[in-house]
N, CA, C and O atoms as a GROMACS GRO file, in nm:
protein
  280
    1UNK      N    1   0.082  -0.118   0.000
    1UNK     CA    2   0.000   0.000   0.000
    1UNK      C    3   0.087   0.125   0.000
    1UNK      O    4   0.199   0.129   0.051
    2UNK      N    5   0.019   0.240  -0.069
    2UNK     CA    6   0.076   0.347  -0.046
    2UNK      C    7   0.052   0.478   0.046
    2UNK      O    8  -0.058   0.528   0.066
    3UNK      N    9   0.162   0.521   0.095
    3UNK     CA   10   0.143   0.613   0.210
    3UNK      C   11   0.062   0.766   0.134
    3UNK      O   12   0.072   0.820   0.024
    4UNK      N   13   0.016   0.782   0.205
    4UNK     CA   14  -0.089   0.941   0.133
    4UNK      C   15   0.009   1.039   0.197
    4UNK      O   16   0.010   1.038   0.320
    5UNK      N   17   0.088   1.117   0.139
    5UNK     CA   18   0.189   1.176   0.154
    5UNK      C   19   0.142   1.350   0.196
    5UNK      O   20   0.205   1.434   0.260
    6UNK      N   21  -0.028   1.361   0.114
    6UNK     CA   22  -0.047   1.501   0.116
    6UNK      C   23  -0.156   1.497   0.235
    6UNK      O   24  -0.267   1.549   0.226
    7UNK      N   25  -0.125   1.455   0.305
    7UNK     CA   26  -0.260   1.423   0.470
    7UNK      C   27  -0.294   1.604   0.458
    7UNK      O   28  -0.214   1.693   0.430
    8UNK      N   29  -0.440   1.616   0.492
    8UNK     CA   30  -0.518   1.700   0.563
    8UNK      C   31  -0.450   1.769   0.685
    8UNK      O   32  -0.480   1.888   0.669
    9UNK      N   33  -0.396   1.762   0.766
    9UNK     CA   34  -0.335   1.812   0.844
    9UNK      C   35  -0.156   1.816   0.836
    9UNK      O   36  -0.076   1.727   0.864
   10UNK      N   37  -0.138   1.923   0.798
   10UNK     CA   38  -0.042   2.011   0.759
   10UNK      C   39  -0.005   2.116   0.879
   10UNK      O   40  -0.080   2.200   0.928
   11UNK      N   41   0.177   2.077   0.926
   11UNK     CA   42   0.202   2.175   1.012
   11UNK      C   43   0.237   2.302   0.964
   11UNK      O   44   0.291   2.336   0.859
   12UNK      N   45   0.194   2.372   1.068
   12UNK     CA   46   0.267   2.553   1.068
   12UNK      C   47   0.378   2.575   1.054
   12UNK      O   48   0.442   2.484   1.108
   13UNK      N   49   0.455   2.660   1.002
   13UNK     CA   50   0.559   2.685   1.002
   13UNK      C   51   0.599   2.773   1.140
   13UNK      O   52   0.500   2.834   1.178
   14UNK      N   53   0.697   2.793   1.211
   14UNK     CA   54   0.705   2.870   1.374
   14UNK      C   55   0.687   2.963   1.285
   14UNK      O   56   0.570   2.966   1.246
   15UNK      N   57   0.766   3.053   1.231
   15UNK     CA   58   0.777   3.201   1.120
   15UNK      C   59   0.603   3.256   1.132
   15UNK      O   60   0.553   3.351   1.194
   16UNK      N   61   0.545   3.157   1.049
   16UNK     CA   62   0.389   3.162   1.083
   16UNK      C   63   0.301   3.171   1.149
   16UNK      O   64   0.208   3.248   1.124
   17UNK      N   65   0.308   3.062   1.296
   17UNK     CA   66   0.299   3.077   1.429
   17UNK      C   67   0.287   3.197   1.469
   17UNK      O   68   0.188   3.264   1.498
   18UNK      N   69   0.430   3.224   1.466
   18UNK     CA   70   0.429   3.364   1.551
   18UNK      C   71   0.380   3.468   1.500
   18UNK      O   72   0.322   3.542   1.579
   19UNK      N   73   0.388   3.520   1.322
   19UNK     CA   74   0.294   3.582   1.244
   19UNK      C   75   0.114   3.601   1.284
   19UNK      O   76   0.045   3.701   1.298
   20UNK      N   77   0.086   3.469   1.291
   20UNK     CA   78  -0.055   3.479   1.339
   20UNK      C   79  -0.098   3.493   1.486
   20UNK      O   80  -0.202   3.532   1.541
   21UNK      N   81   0.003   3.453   1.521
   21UNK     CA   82  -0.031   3.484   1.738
   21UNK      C   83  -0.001   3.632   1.734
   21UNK      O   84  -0.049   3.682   1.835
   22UNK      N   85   0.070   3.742   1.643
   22UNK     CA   86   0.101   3.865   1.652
   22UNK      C   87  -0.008   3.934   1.621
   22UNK      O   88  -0.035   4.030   1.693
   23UNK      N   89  -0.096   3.902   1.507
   23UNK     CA   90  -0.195   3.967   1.504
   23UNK      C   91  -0.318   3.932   1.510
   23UNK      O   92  -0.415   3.997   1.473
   24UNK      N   93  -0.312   3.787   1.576
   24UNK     CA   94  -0.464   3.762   1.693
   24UNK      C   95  -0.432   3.886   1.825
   24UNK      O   96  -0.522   3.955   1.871
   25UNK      N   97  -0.315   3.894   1.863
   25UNK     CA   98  -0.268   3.960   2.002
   25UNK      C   99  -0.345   4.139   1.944
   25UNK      O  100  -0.436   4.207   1.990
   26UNK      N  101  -0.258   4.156   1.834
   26UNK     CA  102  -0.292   4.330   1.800
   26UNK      C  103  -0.438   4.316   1.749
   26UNK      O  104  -0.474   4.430   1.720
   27UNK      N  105  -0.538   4.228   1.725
   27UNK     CA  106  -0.622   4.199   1.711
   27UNK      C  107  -0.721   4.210   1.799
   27UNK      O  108  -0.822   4.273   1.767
   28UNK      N  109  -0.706   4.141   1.942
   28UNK     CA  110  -0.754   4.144   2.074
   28UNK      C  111  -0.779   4.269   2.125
   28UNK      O  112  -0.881   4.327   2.160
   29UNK      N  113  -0.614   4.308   2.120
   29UNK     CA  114  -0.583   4.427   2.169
   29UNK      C  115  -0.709   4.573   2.106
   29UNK      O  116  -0.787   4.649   2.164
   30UNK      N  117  -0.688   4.561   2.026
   30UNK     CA  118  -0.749   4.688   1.900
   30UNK      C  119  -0.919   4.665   1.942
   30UNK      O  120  -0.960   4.767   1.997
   31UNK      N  121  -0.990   4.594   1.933
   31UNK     CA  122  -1.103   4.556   2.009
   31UNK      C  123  -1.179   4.586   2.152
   31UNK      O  124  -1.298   4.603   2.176
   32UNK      N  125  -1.054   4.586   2.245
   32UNK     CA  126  -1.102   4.558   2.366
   32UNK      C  127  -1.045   4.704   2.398
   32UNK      O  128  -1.111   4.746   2.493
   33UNK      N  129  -0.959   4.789   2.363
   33UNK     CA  130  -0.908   4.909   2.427
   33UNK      C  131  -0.954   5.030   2.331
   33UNK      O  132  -1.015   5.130   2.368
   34UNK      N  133  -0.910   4.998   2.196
   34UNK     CA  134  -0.916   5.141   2.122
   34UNK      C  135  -1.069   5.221   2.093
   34UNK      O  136  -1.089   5.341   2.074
   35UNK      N  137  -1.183   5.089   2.098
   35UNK     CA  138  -1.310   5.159   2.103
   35UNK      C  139  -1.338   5.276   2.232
   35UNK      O  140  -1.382   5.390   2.249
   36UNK      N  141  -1.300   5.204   2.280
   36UNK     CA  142  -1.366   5.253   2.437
   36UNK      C  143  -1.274   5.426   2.468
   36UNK      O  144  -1.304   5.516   2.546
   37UNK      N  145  -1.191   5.419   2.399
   37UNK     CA  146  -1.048   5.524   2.375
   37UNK      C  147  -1.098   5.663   2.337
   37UNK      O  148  -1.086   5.781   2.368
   38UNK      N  149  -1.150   5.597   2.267
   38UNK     CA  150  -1.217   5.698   2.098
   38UNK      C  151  -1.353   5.753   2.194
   38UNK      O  152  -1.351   5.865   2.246
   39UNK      N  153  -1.426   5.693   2.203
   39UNK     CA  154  -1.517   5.747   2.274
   39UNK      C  155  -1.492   5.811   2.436
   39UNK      O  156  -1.564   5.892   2.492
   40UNK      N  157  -1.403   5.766   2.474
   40UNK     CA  158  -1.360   5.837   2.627
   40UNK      C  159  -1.333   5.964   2.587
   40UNK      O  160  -1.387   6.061   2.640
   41UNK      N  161  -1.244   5.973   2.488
   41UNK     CA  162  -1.172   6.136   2.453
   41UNK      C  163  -1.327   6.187   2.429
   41UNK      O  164  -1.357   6.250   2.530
   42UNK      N  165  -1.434   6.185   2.338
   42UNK     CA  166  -1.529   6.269   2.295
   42UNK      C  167  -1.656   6.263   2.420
   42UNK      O  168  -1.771   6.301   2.396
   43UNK      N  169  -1.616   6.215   2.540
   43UNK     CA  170  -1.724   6.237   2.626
   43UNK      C  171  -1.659   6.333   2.735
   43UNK      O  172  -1.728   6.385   2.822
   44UNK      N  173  -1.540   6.349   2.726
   44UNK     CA  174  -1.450   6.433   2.855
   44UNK      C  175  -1.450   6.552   2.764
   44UNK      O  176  -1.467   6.658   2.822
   45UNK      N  177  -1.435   6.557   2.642
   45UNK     CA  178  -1.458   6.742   2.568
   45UNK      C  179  -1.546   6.775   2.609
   45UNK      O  180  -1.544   6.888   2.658
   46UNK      N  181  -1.682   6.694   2.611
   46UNK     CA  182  -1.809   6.758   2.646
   46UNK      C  183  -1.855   6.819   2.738
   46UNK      O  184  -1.927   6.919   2.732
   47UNK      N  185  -1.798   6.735   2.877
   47UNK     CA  186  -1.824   6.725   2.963
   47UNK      C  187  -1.734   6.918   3.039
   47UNK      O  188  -1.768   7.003   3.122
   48UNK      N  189  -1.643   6.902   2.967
   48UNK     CA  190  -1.533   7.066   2.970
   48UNK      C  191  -1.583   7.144   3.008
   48UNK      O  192  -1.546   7.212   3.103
   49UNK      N  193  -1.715   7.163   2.922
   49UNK     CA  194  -1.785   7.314   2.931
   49UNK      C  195  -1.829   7.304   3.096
   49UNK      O  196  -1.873   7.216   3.169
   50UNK      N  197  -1.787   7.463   3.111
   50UNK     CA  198  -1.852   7.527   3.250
   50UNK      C  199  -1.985   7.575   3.238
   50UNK      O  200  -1.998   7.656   3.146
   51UNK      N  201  -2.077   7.552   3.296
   51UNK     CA  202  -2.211   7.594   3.309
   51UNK      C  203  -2.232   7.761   3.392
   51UNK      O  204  -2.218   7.769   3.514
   52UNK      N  205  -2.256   7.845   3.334
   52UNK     CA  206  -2.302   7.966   3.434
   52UNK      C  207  -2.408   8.017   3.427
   52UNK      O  208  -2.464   8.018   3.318
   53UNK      N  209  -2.467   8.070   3.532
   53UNK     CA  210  -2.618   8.126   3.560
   53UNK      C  211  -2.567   8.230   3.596
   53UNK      O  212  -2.467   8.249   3.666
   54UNK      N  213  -2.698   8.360   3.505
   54UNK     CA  214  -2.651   8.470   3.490
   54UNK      C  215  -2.873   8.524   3.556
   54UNK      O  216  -2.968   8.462   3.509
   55UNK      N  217  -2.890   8.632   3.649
   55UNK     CA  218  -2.989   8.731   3.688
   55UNK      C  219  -3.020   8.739   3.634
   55UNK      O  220  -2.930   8.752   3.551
   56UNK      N  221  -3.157   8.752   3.559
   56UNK     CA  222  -3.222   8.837   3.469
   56UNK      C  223  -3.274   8.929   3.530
   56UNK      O  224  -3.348   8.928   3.628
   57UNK      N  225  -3.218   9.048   3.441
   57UNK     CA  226  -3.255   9.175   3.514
   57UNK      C  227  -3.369   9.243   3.525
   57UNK      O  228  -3.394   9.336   3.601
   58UNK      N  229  -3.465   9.169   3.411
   58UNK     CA  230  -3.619   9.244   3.402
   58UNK      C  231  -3.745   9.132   3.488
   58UNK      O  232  -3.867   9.147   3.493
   59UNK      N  233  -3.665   9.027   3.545
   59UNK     CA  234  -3.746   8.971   3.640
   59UNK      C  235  -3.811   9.006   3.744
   59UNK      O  236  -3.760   9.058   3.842
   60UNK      N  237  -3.941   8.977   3.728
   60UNK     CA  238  -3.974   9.077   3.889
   60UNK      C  239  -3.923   8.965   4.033
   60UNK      O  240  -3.923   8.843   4.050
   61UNK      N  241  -3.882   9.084   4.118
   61UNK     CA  242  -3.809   9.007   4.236
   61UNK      C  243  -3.897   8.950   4.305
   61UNK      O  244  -4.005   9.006   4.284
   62UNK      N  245  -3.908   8.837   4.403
   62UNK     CA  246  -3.975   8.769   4.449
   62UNK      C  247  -3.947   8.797   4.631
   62UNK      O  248  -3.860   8.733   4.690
   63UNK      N  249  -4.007   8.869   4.680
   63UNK     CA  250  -4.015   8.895   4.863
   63UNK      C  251  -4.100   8.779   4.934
   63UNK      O  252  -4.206   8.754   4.876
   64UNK      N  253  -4.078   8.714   5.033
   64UNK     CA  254  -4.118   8.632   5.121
   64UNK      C  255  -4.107   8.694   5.230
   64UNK      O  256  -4.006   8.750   5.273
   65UNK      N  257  -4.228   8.687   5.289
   65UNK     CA  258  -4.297   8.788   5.424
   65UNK      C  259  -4.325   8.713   5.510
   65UNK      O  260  -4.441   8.673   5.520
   66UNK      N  261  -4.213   8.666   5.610
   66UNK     CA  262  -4.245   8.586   5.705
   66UNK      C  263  -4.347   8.609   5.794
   66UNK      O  264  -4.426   8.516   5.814
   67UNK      N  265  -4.363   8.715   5.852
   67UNK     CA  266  -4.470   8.758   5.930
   67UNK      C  267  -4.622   8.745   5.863
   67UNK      O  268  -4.720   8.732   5.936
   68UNK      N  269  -4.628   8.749   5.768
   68UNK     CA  270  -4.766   8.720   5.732
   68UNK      C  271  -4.764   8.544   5.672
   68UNK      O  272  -4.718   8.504   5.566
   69UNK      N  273  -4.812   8.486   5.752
   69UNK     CA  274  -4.803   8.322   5.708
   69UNK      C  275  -4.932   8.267   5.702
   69UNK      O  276  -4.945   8.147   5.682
   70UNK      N  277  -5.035   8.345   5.719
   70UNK     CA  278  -5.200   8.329   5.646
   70UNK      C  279  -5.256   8.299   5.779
   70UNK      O  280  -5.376   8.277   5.792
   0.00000   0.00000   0.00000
């Protein structure tokens, strides 16, 4: 009988190995950190602005008259 020389399962080359473990890793990486990155920076600009409250001057003023309590 003859040996089947071209079998289905075929090793990696290491060169390769490590090729593909490099960019499953920058792969992982890019997924799990850079989204969250991108959006951190554009929620802390927002967040920047100072809020101020300013009198309006044509409001009529409002007096509370303790002595008269009904």
């Amino acid at each position: 009988m003859k040996e089947n020389t071209n079998s289905s399962s075929k090793k990696i080359t290491r060169k390769k190995f490590f090729i593909y473990a490099g960019a499953a890793a920058a792969g992982v990486y890019s997924l799990t950190k850079l989204p969250f990155e991108i959006f951190k920076s554009k929620v802390e600009n927002s967040q920047a602005k100072e809020v101020k409250f300013k009198e309006n001057s044509l409001a009529v003023k409002r007096t509370i008259n303790t002595k008269s309590n009904g």
